[in-house]
C-alpha positions as CSV (number, residue, x, y, z in Angstrom):
1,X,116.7,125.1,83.4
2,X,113.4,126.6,85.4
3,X,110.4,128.0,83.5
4,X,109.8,131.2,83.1
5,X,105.8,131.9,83.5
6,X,104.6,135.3,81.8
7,X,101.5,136.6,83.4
8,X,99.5,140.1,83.8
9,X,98.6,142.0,86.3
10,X,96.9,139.7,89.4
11,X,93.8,141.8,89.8
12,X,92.1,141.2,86.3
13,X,94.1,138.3,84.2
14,X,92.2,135.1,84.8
15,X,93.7,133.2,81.6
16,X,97.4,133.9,83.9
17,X,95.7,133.0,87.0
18,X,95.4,129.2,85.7
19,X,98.5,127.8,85.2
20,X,100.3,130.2,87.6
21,X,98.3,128.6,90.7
22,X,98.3,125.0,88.7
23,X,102.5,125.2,89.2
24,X,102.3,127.0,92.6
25,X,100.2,124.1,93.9
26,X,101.9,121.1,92.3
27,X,105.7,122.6,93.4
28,X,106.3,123.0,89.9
29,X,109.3,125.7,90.4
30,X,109.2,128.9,87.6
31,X,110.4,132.4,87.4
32,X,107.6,134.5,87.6
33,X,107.4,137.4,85.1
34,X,104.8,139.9,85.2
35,X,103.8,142.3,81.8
36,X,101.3,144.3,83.3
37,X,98.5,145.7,80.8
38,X,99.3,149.2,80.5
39,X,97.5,150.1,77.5
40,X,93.7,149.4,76.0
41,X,95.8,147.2,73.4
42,X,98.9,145.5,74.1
43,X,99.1,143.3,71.4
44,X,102.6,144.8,70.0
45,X,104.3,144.7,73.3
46,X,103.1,141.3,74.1
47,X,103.9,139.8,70.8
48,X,107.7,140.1,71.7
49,X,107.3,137.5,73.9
50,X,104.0,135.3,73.0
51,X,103.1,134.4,69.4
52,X,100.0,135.4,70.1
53,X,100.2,138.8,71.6
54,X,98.8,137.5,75.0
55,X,99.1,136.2,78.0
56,X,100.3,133.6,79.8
57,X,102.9,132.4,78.0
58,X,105.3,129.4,79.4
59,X,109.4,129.5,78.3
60,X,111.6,126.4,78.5
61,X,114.8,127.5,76.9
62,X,114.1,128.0,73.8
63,X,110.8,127.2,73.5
64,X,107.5,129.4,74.3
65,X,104.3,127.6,75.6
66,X,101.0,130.0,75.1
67,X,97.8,129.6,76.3
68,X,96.7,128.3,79.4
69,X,95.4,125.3,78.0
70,X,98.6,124.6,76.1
71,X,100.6,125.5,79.1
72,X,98.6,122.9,81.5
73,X,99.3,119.7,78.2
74,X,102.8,121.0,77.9
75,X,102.9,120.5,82.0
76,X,100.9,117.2,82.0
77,X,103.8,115.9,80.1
78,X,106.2,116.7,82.4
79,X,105.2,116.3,85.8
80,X,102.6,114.3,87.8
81,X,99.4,115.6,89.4
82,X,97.9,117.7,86.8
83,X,95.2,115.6,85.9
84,X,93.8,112.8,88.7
85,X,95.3,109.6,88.5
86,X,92.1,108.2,88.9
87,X,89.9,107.3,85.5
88,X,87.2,108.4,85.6
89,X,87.9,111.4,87.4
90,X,90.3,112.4,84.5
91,X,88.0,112.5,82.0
92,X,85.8,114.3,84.1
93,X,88.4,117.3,85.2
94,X,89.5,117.0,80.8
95,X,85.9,117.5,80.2
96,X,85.3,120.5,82.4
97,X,88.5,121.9,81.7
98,X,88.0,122.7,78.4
99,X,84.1,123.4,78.6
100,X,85.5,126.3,81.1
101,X,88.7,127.1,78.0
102,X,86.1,127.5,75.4
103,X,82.6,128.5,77.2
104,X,81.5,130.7,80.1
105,X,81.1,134.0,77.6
106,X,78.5,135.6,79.6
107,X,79.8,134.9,82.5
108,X,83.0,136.2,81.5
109,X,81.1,139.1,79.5
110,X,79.3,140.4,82.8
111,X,81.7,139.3,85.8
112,X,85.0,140.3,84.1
113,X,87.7,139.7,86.8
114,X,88.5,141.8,89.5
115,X,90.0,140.7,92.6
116,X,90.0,143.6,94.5
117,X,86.7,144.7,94.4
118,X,83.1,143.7,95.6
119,X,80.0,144.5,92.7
120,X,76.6,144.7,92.8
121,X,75.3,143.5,89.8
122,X,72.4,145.5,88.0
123,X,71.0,142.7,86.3
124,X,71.4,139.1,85.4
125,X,70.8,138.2,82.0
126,X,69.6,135.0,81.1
127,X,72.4,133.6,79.5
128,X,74.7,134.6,82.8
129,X,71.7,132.6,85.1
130,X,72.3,129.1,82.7
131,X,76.2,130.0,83.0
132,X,75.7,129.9,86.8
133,X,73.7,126.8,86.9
134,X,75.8,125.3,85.0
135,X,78.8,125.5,87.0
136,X,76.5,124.6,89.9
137,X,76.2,121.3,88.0
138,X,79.7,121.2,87.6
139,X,81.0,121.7,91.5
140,X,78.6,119.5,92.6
141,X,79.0,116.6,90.3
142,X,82.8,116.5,90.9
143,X,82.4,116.9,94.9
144,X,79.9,114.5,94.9
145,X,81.6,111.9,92.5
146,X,85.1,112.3,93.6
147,X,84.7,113.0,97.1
148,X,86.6,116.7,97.5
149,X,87.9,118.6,98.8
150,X,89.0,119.2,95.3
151,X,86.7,119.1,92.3
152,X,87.7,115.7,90.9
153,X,88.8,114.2,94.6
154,X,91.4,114.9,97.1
155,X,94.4,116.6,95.7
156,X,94.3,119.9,93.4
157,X,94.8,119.1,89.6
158,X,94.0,121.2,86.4
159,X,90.3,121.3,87.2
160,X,90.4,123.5,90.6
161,X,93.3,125.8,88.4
162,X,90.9,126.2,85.7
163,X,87.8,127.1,87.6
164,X,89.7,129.0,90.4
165,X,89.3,132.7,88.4
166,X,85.7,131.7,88.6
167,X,85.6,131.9,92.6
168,X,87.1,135.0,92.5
169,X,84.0,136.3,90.1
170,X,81.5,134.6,92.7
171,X,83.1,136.8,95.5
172,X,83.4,139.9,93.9
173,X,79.8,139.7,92.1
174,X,78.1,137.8,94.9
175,X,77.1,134.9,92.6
176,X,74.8,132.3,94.5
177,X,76.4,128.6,93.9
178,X,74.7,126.9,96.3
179,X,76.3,124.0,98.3
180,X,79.4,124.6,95.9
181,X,80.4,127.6,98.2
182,X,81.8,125.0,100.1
183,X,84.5,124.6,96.9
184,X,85.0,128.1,96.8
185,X,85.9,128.8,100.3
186,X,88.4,125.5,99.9
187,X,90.4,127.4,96.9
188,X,90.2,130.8,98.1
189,X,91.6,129.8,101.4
190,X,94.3,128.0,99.3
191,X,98.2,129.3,100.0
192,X,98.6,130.0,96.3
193,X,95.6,131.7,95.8
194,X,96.2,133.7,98.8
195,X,99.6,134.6,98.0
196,X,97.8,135.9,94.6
197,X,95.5,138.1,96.2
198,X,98.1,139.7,98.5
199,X,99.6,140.5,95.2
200,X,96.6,141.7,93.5
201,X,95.3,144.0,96.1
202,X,99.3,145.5,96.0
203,X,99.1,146.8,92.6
204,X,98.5,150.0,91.6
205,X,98.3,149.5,88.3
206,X,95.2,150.4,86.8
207,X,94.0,150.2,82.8
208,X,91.1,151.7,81.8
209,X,89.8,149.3,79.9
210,X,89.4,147.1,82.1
211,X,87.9,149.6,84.3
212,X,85.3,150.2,82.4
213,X,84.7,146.4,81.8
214,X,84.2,146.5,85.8
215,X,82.0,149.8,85.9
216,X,79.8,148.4,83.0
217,X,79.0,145.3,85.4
218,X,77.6,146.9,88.1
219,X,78.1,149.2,90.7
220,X,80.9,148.9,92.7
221,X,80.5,148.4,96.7
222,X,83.7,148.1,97.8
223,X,87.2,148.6,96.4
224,X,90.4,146.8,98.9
225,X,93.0,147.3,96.2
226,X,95.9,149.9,97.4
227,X,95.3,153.3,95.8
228,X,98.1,154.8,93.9
């Protein structure tokens, strides 16, 4: 039986971004289910399919995966590719992984996700500026160790799904990542995260919290998401 992978809507849900490109890019085949966010809470409506009232959430018969971290172990278990064969690079992409799961707040706080759109910030807070560097440190050290294209060598694993909301935020917020752009051009030009895109500028759904989110960022230059 074929997954079922339930994600959000493509223009602002990162945490559905990760394992939905991890499974487009490794050929692992799913039905793709979108529960848009249509409300400022949709805890209620998303609990009757996630224990946790969010998104993404993996089914396999009977059984519900949630979390995108969860979802990518559950995977790991099952197919090959999601983590480098390779050592060393492993530990490195399980590392980073979950330092991107569990860390990033400001840069989540102050670059929420928006695909569509192009922001000029107002202001970078210091906590944003270390969140930056460090994912500087990050690119570099895994293109540099490992080789690329990818971030922990030559083929796309968990590490390039986990980061790859983050490339969207340096495009839309004009983030300066240095010689690292060089790993953001690679997974934005990427098929899957293409095909993502298309789909994100497509919608017309709009929620206003997330909206605001967007507005409270900075000011918005340019909007390429179809108007409904």
């Amino acid at each position: 039986m074929a997954y079922t992978l339930i994600t959000a809507n493509r223009n602002y849900s990162s945490w559905s971004l990760r394992p939905w490109v991890l499974m487009k890019a490794l050929g692992i085949d799913f039905a793709d289910r979108i529960e848009p966010f249509t409300a400022p809470a949709n805890y209620d409506a998303f609990r009757s399919f996630s224990p946790t009232g969010q998104v993404p959430a993996l089914i396999d018969g009977e059984r519900t995966v949630w979390d995108s971290l969860g979802i990518t172990l559950y995977l790991a278990d099952r197919h090959p590719g999601v983590w480098p064969s390779d050592e060393a690079a492993r530990a490195f992409a399980q590392c980073a992984v979950t330092e991107m799961h569990g860390g990033f707040s400001a840069l989540r706080n102050d670059c929420t996700m928006n695909v569509g759109t192009r922001v000029r910030p107002r202001a970078m807070r210091p906590a944003l500026v270390r969140d930056v560097a460090r994912l500087r440190e990050i690119f570099s050290e895994g293109l540099s160790r490992f080789g690329g294209p990818w971030l922990a060598g030559a083929k796309f694993t968990a590490i390039d799904a986990f980061f790859a909301p983050v490339a969207y935020r340096i495009r839309t917020y004009g983030l300066d990542i240095g010689t690292s752009q060089v790993w953001v051009d690679t997974v934005l030009d990427h098929p899957a995260m293409k095909q993502w895109e298309a789909e994100a500028l497509a919608e017309t759904w709009r929620e206003e919290g997330h909206e605001a989110d967007l507005a409270a960022c900075g000011d918005v230059i340019a909007d390429y998401r179809t108007q409904g």
